[in-house]
C-alpha positions, -999 to 999 in steps of 0.1 A, spaced: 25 -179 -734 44 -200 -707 75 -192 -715 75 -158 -728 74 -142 -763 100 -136 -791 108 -107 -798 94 -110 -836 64 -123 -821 61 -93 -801 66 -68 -830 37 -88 -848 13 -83 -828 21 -52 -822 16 -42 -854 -17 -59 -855 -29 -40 -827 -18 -4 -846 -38 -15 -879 -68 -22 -852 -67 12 -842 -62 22 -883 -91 0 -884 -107 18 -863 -95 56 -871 -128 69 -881 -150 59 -857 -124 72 -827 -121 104 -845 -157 110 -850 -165 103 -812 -137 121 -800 -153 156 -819 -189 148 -808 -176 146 -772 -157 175 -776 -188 198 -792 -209 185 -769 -191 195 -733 -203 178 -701 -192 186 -665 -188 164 -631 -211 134 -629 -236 148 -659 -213 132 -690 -244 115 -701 -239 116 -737 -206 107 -737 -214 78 -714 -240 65 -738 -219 69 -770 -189 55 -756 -209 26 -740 -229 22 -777 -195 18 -794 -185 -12 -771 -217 -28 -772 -213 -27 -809 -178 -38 -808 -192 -73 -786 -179 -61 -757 -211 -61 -733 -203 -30 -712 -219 -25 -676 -234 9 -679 -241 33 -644 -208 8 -631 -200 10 -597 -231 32 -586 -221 62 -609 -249 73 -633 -218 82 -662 -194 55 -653 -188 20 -673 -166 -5 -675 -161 -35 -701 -141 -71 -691 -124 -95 -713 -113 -123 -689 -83 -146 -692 -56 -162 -676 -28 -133 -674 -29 -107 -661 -53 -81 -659 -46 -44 -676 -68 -22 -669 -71 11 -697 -89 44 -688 -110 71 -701 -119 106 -691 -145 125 -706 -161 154 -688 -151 189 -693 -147 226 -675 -169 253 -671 -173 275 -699 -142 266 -719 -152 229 -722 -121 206 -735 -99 224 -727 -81 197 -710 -87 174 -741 -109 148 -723 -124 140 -753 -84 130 -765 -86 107 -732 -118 90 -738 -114 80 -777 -79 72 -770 -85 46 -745 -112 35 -758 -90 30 -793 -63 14 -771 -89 -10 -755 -106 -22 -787 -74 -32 -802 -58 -47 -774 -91 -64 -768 -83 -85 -805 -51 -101 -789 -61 -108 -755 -77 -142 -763 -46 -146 -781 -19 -136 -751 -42 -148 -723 -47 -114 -713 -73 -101 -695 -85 -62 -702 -107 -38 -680 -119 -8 -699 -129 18 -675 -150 47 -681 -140 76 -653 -163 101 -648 -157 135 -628 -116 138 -632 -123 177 -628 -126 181 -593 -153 153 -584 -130 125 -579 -146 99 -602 -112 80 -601 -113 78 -558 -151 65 -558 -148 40 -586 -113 27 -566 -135 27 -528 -158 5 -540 -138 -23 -564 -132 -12 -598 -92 -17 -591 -94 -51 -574 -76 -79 -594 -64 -51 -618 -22 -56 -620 -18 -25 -643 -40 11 -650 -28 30 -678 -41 62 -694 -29 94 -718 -31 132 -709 -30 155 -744 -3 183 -737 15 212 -761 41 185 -758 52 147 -753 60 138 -719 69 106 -698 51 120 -673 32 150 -656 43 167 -626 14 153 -604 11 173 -568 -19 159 -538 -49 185 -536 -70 189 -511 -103 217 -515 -112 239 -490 -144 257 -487 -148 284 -463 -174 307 -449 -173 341 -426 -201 353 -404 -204 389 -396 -229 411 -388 -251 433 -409 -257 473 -405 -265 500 -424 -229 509 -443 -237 548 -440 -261 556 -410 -246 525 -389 -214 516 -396 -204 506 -366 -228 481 -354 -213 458 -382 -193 434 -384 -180 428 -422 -178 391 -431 -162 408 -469 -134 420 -447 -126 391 -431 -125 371 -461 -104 400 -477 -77 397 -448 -76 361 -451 -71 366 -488 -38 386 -477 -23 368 -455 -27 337 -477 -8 360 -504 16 364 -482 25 325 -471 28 320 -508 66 341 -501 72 309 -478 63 277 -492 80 252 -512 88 253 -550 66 217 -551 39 241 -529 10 257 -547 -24 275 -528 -50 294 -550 -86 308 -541 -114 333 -552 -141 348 -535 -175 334 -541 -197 355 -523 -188 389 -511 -224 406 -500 -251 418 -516 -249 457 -515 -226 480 -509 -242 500 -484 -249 469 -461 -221 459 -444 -217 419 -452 -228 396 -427 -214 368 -447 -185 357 -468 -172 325 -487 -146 311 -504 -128 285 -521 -93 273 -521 -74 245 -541 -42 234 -512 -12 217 -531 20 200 -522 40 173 -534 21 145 -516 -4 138 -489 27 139 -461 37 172 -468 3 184 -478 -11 181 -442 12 205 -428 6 233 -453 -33 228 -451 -27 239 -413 -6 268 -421 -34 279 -450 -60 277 -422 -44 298 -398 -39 327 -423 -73 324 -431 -86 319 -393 -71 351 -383 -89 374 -408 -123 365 -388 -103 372 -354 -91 406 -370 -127 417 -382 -144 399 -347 -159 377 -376 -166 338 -370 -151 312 -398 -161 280 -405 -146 257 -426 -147 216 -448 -123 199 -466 -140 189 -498 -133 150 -503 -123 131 -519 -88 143 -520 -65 139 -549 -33 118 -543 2 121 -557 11 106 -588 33 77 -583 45 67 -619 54 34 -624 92 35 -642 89 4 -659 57 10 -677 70 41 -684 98 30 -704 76 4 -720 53 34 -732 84 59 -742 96 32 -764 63 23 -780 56 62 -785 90 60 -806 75 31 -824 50 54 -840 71 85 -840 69 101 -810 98 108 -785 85 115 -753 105 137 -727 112 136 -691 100 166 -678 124 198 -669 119 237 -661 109 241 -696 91 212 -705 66 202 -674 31 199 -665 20 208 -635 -13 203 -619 -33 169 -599 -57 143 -605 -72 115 -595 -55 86 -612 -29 96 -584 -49 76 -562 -54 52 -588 -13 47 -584 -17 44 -545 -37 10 -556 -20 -8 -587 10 1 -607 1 29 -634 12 56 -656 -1 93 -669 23 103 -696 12 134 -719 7 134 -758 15 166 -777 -15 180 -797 -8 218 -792 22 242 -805 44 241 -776 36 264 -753 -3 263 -746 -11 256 -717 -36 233 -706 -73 246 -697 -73 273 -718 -96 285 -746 -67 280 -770 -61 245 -759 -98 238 -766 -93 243 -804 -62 221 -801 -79 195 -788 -103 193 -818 -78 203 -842 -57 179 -869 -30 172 -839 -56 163 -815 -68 137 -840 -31 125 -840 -31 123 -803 -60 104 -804 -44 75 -829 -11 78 -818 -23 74 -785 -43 46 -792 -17 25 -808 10 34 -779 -15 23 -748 -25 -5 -772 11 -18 -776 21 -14 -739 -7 -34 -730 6 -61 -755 39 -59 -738 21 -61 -700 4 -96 -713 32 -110 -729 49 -130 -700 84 -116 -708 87 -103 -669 75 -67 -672 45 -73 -654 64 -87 -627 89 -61 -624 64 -37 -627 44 -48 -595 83 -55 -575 86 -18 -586 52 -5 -573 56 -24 -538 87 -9 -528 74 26 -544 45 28 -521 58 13 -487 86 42 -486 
């Protein structure tokens, strides 16, 4: 593929890639609703890790299992000449509600994508990295994998997020955790009162004050936190406190700033209540998303191909919320657009968007989805100067 592809050429093989996936339908389908009945949290998605890894194998595609030192991580390689396009998957769930951020969408949809783009590669000289990504909820699966290699010689990392709607993108913000603890002292809440010191109360006044920096942030700004231990009896006057808080902003630059500002509210509830506080950032920290435009346009336009007219997000039509294929985008060029497989409306880890997510549109998301990563992989190996723009793009992106 020296000199590039024709344009009929391209539409050929792009077609062959979206009768792979057809190929392929019931197999993706039936993984994606075993996944989904069978919920797994951070770091313990060992059955979907094992029937993932089981369909490559089956598929010749020798996958490394426990990659990278991660007990539910993988990764499969085709190797060749071009360049090298690297497809995700996420497949772990939340606490109690289980998919209801469609994970099981994610996995069978990449894995779709990377099977069928895996026929042509020999073809186009492409070479193909299908990455299994354990922990996206909070344990940073994404950030690990990235410290220790599964990025390097990778040009391009794509992936798809389900949605109640089709987007080009989601409306990415950093995060960093924060877990904090009071110290007090403990008295007899009747006979005593006033020997204690109530470690409840000065979690409860740093509570407040957070409440009330959230008057005096920025739209982009967001700072949310629950009490996870608040004593033991009432008539004991706490001697210790903790909590847990989730510190947004629109990227790591402006996050550092608020992160001071959350810790002073929260510093002076033990100074009110003659309390001590300690306190840890939880790593790894989750980047902004930097979406790469012209993988973007290559994926909006391959999403029309098979129906689909994906949306730049507005006031109405967004996605908020962070994860860690934003540090994936720190590293190589990449994208995170959303697939609709919910009425409009539903949010995103909720009950409601659970049954979505193994409902007749979720199996759409999970073909359509297939076929669209598919085809912008076929359009990142075909030598037509995509690939090239696309990593001019991502060099002047991330030194700004």
């Amino acid at each position: 593929m020296e000199n590039g592809m024709s344009q009929e050429e391209l539409a050929d093989i792009k077609e062959l890639v979206c009768d792979e996936v057809d190929a392929r339908a019931s197999m993706l389908l039936e993984a994606s609703h075993a996944i989904h009945e069978n919920p797994e949290l951070n770091f313990e998605e060992h059955f979907a890790h094992e029937l993932l890894t089981g369909i490559l194998e089956d598929e010749g595609l020798s996958p490394v299992r426990k990659a990278y030192d991660l007990d539910t991580a993988f990764e499969a390689n085709i190797e060749g000449a071009g360049p090298t396009v690297a497809v995700l998957c996420e497949y772990d769930a939340l606490p109690d509600i289980g998919h209801a951020c469609g994970h099981n969408i994610i996995a069978t949809a990449g894995l779709g994508a990377g099977l069928a783009a895996a026929t042509v590669a020999r073809k186009m000289g492409g070479s193909l990295r299908i990455l299994g990504t354990p922990a996206e909820e909070g344990g940073g699966g994404k950030v690990f994998m990235g410290d220790r290699g599964a990025f390097e010689s990778v040009d391009a990392a794509l992936m798809v997020h389900p949605a109640s709607g089709d987007l080009v993108r989601m409306n990415t913000i950093a995060i960093h955790r924060l877990q904090v603890e009071y110290e007090g002292q403990a008295a007899h809440a009747a006979a005593s009162p006033h020997r204690g010191k109530n470690a409840l109360d000065a979690a409860v006044l740093g509570y407040q004050n957070v409440a009330a920096l959230r008057q005096h942030i920025r739209p982009d700004e967001r700072i949310h936190g629950i009490f996870t231990d608040g004593g033991r009896k009432p008539n004991i006057v706490p001697e210790y406190s903790s909590m847990e808080w989730y510190v947004r902003s629109k990227n790591m630059r402006t996050l550092e700033p608020l992160k001071k500002r959350v810790l002073s509210c929260l510093e002076a509830g033990a100074m009110a209540s003659s309390c001590t506080m300690s306190h840890s950032w939880v790593d790894p920290y989750y980047a902004d998303m930097v979406d790469n435009e012209t993988i973007c346009t290559l994926y909006a336009a391959n999403a029309q191909r098979v129906g689909r007219d994906p949306i730049e997000p507005d006031s109405e039509n967004k996605v908020v919320g962070s994860t860690d294929m934003g540090n994936v985008s720190y590293l190589v060029p990449s994208i995170h657009p959303m697939i609709g497989v919910a009425p409009y409306g539903v949010p995103i880890h909720t009950p409601d968007f659970a049954y979505h997510a193994r409902s007749e549109s979720g199996d759409s998301g999970v073909i359509d989805g297939a076929k669209i990563l598919a085809m912008t992989i076929v359009d990142l190996w075909a030598n037509n100067g995509s690939m090239e723009t696309a990593q001019q793009e991502f060099t002047s992106s991330i030194s700004q």
